[in-house]
mmCIF file as gemmi writes it, N, C-alpha and C atoms, coordinates in Angstrom:
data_model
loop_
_atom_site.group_PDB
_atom_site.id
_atom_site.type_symbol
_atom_site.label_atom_id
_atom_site.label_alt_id
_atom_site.label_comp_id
_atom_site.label_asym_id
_atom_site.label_entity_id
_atom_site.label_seq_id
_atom_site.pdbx_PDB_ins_code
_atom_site.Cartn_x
_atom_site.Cartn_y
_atom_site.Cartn_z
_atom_site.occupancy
_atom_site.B_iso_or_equiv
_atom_site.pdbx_formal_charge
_atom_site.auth_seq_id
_atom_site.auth_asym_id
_atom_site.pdbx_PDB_model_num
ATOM 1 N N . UNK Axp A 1 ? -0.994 8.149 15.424 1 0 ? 1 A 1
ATOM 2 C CA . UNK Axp A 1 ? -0.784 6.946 14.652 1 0 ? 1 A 1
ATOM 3 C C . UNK Axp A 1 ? -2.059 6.613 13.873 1 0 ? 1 A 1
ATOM 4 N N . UNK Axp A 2 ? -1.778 6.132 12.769 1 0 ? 2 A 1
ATOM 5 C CA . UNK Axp A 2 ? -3.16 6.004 11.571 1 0 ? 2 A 1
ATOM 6 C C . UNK Axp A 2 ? -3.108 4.5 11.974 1 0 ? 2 A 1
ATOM 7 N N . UNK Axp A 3 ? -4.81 4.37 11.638 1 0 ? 3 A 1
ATOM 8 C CA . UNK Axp A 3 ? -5.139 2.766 11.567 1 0 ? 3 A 1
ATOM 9 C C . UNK Axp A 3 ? -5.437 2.08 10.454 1 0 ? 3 A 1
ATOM 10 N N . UNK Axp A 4 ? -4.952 0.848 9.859 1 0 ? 4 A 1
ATOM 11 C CA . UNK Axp A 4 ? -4.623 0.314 8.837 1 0 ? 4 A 1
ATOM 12 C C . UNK Axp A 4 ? -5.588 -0.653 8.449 1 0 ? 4 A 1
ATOM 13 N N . UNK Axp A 5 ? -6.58 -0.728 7.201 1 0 ? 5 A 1
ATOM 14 C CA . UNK Axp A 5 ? -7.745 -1.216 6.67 1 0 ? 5 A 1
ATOM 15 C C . UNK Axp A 5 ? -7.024 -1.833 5.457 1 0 ? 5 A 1
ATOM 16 N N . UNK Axp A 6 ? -7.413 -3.278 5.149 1 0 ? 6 A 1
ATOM 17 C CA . UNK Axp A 6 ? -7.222 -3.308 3.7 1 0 ? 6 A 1
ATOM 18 C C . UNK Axp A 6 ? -8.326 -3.6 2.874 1 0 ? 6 A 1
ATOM 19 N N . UNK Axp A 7 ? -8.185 -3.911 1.935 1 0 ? 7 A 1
ATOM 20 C CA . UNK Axp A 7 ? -9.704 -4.222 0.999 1 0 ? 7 A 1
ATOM 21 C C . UNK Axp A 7 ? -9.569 -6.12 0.991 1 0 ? 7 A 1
ATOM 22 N N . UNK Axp A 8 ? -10.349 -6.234 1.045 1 0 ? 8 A 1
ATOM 23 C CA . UNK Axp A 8 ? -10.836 -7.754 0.849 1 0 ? 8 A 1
ATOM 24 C C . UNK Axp A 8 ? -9.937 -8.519 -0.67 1 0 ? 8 A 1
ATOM 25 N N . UNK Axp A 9 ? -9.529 -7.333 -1.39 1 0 ? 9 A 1
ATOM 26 C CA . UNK Axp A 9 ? -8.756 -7.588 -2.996 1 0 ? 9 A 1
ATOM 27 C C . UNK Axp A 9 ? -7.353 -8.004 -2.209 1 0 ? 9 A 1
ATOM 28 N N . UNK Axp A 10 ? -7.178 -7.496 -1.326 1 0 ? 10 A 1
ATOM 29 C CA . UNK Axp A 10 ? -5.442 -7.548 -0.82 1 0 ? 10 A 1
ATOM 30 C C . UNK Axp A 10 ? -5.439 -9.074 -0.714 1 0 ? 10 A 1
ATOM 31 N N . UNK Axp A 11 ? -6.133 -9.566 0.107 1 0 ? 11 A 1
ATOM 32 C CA . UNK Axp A 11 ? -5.561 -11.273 0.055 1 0 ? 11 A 1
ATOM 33 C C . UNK Axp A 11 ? -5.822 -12.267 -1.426 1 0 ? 11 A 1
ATOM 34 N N . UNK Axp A 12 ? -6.004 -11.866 -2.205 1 0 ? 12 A 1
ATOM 35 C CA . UNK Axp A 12 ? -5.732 -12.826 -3.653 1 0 ? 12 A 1
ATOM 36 C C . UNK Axp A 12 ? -4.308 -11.566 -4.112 1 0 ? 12 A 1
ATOM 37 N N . UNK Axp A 13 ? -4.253 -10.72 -3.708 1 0 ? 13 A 1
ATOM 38 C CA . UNK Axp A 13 ? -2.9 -9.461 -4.226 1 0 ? 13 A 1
ATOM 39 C C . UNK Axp A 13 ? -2.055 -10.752 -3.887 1 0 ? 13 A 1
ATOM 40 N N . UNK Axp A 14 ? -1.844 -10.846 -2.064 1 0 ? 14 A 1
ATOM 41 C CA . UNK Axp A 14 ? -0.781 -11.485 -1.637 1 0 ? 14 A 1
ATOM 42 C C . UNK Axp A 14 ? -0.296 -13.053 -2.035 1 0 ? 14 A 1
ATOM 43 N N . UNK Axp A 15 ? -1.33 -13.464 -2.169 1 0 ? 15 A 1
ATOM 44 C CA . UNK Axp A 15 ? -1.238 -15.179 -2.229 1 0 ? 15 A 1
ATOM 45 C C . UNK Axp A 15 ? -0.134 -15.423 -3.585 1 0 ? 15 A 1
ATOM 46 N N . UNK Axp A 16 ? 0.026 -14.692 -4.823 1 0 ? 16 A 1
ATOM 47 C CA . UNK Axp A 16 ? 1.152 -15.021 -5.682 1 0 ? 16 A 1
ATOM 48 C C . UNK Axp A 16 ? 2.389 -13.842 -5.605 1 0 ? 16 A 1
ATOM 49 N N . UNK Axp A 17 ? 2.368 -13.348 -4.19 1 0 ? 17 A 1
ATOM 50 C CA . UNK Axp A 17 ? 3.897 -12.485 -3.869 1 0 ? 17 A 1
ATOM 51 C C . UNK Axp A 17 ? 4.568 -13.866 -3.154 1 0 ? 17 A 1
ATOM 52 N N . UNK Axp A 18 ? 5.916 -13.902 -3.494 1 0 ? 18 A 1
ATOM 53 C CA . UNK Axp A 18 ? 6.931 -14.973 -2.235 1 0 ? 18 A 1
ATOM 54 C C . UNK Axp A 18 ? 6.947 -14.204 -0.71 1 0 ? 18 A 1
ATOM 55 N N . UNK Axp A 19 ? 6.917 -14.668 -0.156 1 0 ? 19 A 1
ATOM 56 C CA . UNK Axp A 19 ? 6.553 -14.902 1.519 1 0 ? 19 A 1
ATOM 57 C C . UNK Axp A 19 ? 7.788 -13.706 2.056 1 0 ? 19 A 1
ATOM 58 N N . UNK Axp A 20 ? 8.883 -13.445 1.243 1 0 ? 20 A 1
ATOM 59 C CA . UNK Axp A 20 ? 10.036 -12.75 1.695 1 0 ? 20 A 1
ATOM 60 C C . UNK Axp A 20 ? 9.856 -11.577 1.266 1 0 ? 20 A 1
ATOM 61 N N . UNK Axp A 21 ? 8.896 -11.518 0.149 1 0 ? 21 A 1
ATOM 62 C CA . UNK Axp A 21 ? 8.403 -9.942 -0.138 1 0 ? 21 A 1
ATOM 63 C C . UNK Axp A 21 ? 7.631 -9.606 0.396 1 0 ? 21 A 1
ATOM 64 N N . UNK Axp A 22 ? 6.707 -10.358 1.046 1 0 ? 22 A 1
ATOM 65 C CA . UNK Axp A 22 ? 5.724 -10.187 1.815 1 0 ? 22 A 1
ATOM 66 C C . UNK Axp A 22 ? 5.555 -9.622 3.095 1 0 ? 22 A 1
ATOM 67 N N . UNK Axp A 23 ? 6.941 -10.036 3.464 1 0 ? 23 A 1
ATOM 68 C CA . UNK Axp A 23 ? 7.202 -9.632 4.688 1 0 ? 23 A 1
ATOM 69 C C . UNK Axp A 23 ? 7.699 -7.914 4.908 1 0 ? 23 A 1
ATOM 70 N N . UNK Axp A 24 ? 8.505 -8.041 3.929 1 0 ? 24 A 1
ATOM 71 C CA . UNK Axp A 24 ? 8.738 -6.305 3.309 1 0 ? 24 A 1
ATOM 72 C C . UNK Axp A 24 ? 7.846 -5.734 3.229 1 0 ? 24 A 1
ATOM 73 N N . UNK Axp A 25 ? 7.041 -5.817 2.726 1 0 ? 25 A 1
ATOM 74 C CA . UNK Axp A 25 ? 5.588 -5.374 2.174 1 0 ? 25 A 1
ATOM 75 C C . UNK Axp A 25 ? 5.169 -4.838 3.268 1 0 ? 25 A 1
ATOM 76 N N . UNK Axp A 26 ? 5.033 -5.584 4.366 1 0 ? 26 A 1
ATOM 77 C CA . UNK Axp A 26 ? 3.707 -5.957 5.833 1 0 ? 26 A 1
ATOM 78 C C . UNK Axp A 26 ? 4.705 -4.681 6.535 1 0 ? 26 A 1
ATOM 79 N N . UNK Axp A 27 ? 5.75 -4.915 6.614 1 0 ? 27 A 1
ATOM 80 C CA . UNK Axp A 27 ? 6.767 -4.232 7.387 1 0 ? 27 A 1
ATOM 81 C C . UNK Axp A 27 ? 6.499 -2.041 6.685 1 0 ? 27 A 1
ATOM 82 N N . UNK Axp A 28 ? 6.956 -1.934 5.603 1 0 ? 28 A 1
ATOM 83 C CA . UNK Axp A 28 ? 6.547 -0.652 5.144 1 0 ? 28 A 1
ATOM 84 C C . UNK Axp A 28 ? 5.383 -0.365 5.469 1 0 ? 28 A 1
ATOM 85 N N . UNK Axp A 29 ? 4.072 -1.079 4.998 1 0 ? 29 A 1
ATOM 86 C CA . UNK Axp A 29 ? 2.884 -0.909 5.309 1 0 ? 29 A 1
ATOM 87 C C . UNK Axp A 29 ? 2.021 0.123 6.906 1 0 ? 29 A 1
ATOM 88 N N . UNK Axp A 30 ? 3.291 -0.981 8.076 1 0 ? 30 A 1
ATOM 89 C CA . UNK Axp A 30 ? 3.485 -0.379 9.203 1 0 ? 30 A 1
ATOM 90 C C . UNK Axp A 30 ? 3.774 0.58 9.526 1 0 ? 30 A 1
ATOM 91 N N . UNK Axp A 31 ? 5.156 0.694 8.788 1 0 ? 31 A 1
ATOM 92 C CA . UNK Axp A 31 ? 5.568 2.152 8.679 1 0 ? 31 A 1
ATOM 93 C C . UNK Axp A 31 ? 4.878 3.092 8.589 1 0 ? 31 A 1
ATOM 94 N N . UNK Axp A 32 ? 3.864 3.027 7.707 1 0 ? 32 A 1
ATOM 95 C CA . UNK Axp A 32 ? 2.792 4.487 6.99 1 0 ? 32 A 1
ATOM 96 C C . UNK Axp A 32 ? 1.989 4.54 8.091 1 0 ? 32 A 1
ATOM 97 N N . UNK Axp A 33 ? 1.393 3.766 9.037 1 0 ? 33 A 1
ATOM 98 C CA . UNK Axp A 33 ? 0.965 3.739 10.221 1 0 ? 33 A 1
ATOM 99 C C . UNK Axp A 33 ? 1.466 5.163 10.998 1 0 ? 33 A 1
ATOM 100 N N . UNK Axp A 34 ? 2.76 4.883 11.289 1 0 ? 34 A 1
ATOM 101 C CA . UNK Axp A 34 ? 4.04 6.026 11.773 1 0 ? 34 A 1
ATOM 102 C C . UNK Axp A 34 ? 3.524 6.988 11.482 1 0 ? 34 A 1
ATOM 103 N N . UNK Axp A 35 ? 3.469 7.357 9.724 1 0 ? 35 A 1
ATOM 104 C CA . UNK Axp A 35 ? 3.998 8.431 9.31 1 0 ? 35 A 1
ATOM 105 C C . UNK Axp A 35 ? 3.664 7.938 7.505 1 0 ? 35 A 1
ATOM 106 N N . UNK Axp A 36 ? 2.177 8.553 7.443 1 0 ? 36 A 1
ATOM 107 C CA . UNK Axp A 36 ? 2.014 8.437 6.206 1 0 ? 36 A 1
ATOM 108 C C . UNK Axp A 36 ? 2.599 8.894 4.791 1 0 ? 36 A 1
ATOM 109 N N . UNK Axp A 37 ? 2.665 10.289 5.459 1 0 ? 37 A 1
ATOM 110 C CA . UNK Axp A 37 ? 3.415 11.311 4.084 1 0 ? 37 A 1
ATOM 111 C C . UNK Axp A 37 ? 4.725 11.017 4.138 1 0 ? 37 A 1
ATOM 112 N N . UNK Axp A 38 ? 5.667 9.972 4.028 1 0 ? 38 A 1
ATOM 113 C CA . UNK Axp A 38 ? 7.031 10.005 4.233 1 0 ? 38 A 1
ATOM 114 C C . UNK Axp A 38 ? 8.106 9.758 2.773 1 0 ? 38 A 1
ATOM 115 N N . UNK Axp A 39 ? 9.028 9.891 2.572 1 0 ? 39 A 1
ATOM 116 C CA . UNK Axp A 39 ? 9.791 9.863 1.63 1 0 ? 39 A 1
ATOM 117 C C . UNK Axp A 39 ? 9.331 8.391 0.905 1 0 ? 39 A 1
ATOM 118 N N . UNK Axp A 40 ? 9.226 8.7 -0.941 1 0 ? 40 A 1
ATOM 119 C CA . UNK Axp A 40 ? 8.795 7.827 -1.48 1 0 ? 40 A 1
ATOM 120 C C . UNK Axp A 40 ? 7.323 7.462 -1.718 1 0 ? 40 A 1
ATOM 121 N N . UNK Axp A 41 ? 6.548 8.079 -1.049 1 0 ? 41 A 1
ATOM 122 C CA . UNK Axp A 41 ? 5.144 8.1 -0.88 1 0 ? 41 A 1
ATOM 123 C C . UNK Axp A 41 ? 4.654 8.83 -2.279 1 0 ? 41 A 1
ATOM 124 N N . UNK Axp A 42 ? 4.133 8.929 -3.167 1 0 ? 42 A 1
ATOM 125 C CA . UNK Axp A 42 ? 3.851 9.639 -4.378 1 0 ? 42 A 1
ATOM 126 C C . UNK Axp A 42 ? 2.352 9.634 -4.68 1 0 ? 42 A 1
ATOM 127 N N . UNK Axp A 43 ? 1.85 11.089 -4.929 1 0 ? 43 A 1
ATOM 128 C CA . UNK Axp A 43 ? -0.403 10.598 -5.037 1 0 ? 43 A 1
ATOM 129 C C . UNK Axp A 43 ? 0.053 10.398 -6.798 1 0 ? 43 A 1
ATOM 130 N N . UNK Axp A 44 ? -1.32 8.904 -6.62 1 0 ? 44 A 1
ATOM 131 C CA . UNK Axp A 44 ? -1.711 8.66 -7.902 1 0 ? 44 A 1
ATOM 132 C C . UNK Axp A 44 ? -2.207 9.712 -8.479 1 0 ? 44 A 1
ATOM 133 N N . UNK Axp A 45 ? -1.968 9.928 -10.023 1 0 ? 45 A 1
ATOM 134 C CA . UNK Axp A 45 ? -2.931 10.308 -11.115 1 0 ? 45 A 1
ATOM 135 C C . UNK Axp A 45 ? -3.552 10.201 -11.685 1 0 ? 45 A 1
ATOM 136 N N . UNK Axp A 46 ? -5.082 10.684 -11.506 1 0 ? 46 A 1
ATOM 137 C CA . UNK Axp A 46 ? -6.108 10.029 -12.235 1 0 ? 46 A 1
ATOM 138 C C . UNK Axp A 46 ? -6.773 9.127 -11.056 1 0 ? 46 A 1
ATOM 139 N N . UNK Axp A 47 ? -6.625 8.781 -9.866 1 0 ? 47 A 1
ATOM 140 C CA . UNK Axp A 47 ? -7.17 8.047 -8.67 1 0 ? 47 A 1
ATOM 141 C C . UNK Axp A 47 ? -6.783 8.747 -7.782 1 0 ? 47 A 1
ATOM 142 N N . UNK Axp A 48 ? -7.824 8.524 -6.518 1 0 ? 48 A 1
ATOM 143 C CA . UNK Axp A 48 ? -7.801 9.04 -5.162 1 0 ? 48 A 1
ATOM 144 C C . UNK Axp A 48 ? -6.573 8.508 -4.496 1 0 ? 48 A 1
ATOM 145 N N . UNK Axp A 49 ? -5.755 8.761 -4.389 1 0 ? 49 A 1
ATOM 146 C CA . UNK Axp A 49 ? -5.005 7.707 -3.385 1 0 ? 49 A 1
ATOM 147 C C . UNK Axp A 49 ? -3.12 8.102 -3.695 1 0 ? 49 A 1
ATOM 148 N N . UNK Axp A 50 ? -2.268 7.178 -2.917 1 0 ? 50 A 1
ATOM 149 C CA . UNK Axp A 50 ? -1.121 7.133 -2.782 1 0 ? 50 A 1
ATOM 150 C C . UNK Axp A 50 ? -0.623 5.746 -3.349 1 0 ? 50 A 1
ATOM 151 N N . UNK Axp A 51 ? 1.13 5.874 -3.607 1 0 ? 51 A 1
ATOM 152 C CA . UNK Axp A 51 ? 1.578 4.729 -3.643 1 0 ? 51 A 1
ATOM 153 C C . UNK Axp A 51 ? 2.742 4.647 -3.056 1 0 ? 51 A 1
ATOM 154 N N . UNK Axp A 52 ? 3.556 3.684 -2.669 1 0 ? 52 A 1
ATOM 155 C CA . UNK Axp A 52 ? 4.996 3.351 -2.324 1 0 ? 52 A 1
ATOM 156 C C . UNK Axp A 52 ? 5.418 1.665 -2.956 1 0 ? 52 A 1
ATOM 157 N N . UNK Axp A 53 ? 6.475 2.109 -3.27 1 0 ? 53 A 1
ATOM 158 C CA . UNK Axp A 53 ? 7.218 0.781 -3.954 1 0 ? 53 A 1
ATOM 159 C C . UNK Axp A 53 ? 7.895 0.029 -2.778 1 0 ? 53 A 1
ATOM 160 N N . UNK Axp A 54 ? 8.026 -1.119 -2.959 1 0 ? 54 A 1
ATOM 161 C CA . UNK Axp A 54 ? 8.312 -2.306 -2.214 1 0 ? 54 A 1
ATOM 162 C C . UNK Axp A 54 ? 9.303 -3.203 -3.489 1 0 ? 54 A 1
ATOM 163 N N . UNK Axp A 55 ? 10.885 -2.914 -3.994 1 0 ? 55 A 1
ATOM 164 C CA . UNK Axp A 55 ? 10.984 -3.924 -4.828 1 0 ? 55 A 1
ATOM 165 C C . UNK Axp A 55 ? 10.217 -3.709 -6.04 1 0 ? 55 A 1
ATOM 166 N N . UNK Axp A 56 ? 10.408 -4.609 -6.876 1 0 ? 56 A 1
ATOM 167 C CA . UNK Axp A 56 ? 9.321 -4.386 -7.963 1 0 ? 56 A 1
ATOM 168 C C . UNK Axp A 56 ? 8.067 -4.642 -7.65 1 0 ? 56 A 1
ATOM 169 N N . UNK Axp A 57 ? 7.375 -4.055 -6.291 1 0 ? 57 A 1
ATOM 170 C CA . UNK Axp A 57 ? 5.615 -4.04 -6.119 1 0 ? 57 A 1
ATOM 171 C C . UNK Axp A 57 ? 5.64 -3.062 -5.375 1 0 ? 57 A 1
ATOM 172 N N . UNK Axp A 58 ? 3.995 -2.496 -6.054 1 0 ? 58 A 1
ATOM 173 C CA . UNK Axp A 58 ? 4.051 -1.271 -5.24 1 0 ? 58 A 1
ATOM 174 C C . UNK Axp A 58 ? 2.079 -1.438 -4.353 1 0 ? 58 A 1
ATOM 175 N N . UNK Axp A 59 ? 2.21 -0.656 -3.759 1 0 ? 59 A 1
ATOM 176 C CA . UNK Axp A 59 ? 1.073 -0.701 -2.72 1 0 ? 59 A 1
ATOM 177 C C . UNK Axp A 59 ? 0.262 0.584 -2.93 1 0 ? 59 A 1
ATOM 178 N N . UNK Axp A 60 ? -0.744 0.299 -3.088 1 0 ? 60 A 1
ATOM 179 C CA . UNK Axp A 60 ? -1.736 1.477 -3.855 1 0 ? 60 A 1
ATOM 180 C C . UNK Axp A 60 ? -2.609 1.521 -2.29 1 0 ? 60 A 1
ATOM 181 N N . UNK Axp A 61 ? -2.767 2.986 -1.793 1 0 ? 61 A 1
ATOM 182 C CA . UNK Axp A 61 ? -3.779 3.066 -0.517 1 0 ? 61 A 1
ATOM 183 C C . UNK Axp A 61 ? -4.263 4.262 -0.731 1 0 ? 61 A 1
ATOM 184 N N . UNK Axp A 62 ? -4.887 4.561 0.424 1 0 ? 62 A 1
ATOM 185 C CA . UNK Axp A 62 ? -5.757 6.122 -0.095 1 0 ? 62 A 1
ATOM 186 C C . UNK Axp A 62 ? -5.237 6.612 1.871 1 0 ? 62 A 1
ATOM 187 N N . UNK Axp A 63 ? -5.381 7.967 2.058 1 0 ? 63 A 1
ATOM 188 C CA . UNK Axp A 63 ? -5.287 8.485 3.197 1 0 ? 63 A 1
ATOM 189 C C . UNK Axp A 63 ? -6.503 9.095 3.924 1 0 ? 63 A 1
ATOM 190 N N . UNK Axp A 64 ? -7.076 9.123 5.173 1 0 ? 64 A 1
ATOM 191 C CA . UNK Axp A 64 ? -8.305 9.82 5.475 1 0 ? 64 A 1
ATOM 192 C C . UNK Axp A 64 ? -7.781 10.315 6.739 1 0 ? 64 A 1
ATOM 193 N N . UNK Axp A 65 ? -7.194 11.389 6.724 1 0 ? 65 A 1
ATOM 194 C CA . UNK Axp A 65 ? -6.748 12.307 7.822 1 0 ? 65 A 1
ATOM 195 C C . UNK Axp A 65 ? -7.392 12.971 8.666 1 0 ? 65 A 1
ATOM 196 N N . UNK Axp A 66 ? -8.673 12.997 8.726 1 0 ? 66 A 1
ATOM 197 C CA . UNK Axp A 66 ? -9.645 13.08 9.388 1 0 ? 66 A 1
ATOM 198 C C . UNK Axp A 66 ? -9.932 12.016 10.385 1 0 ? 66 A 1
ATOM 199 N N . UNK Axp A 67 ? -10.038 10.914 9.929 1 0 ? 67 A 1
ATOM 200 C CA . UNK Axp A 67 ? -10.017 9.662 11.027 1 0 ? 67 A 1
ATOM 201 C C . UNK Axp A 67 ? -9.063 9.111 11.189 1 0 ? 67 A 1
ATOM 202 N N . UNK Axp A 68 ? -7.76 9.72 10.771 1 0 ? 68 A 1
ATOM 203 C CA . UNK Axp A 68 ? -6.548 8.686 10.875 1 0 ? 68 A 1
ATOM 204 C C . UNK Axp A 68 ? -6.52 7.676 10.617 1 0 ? 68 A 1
ATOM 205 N N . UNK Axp A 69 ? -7.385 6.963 9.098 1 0 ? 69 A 1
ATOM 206 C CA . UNK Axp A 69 ? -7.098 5.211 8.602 1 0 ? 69 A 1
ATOM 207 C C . UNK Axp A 69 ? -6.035 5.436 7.074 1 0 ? 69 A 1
ATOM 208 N N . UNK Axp A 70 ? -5.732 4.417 7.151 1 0 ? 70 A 1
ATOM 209 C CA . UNK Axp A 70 ? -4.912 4.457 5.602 1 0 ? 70 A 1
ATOM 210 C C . UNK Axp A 70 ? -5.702 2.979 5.523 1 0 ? 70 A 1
ATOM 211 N N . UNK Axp A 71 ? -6.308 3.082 3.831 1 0 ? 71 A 1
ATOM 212 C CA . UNK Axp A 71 ? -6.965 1.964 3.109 1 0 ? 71 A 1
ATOM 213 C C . UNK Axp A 71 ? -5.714 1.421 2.342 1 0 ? 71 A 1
ATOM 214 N N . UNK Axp A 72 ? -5.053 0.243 2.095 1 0 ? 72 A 1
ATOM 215 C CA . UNK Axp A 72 ? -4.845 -0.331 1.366 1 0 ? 72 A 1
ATOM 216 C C . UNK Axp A 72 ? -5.469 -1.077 0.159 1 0 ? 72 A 1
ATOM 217 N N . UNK Axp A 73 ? -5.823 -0.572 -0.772 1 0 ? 73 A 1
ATOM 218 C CA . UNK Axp A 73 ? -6.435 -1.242 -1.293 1 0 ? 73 A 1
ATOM 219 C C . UNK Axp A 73 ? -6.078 -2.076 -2.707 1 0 ? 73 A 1
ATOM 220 N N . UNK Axp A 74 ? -4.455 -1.916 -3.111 1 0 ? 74 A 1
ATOM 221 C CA . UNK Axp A 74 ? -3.944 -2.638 -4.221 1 0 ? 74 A 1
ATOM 222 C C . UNK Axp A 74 ? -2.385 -3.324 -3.962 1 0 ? 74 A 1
ATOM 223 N N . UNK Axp A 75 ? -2.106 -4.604 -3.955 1 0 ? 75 A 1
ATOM 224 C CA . UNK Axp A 75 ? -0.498 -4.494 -3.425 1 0 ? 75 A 1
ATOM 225 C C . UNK Axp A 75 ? -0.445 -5.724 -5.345 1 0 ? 75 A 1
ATOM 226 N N . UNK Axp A 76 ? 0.572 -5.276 -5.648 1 0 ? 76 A 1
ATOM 227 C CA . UNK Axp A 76 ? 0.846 -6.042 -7.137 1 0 ? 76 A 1
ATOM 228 C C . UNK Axp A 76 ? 2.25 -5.683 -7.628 1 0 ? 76 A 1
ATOM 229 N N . UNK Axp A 77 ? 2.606 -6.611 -8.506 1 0 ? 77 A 1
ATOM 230 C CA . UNK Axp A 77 ? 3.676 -6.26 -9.336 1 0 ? 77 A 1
ATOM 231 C C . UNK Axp A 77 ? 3.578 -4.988 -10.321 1 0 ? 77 A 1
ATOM 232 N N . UNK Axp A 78 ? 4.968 -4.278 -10.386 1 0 ? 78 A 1
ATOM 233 C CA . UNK Axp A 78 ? 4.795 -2.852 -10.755 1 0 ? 78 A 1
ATOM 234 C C . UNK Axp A 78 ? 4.024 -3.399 -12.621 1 0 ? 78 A 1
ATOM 235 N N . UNK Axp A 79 ? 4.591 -3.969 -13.092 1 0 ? 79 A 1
ATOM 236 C CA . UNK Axp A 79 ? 3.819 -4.375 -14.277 1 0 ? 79 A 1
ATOM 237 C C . UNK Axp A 79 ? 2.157 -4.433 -14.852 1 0 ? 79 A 1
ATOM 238 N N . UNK Axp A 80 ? 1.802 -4.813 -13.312 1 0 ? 80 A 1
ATOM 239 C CA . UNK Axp A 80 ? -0.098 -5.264 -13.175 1 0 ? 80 A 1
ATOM 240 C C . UNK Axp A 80 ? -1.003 -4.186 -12.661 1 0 ? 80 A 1
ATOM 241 N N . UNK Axp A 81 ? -0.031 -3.482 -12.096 1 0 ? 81 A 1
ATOM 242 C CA . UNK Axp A 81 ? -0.605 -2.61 -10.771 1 0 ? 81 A 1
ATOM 243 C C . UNK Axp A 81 ? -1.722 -1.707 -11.757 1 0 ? 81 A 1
ATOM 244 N N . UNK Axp A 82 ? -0.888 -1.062 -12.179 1 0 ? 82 A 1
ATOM 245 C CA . UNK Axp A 82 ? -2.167 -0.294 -12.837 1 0 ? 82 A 1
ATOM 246 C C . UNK Axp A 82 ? -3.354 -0.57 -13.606 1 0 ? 82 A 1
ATOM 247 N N . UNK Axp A 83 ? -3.292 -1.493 -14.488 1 0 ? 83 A 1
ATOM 248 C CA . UNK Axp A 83 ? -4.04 -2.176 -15.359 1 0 ? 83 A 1
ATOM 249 C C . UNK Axp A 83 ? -5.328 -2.215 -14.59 1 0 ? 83 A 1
């Protein structure tokens, strides 16, 4: 089981998601815990890292399989995310 870090950016991410996406969000998040590489999981291009969609938001993290952590480090509307 991987251990789950986020970046200090994640709590201003969350504060303008509604509380019911949020919960979705927290819930998948867990999941990757499980089982990082799993269906829907896709590596960014052009950045270190992974994403999975949640709804229209997606969650930008990176993997370190060596220590078993997954960084979270972007959760946003698919519109913002990249920018």
């Amino acid at each position: 089981m991987y251990e789950i870090f986020y970046d200090k950016r994640i709590y201003k991410d969350i504060k303008n998601i509604p509380s019911h996406i949020i919960k979705n969000i927290l819930k998948r998040i867990e999941e990757l815990a499980q089982t990082p590489k799993r269906k829907g999981v896709k590596k960014l291009i052009g950045i270190d890292g992974y994403r999975i969609q949640v709804g229209e938001y997606r969650i930008l993290f990176q993997i370190d399989h060596k220590e078993k952590i997954i960084k979270v480090f972007k959760i946003k509307h698919r519109k913002d995310v990249y920018r």
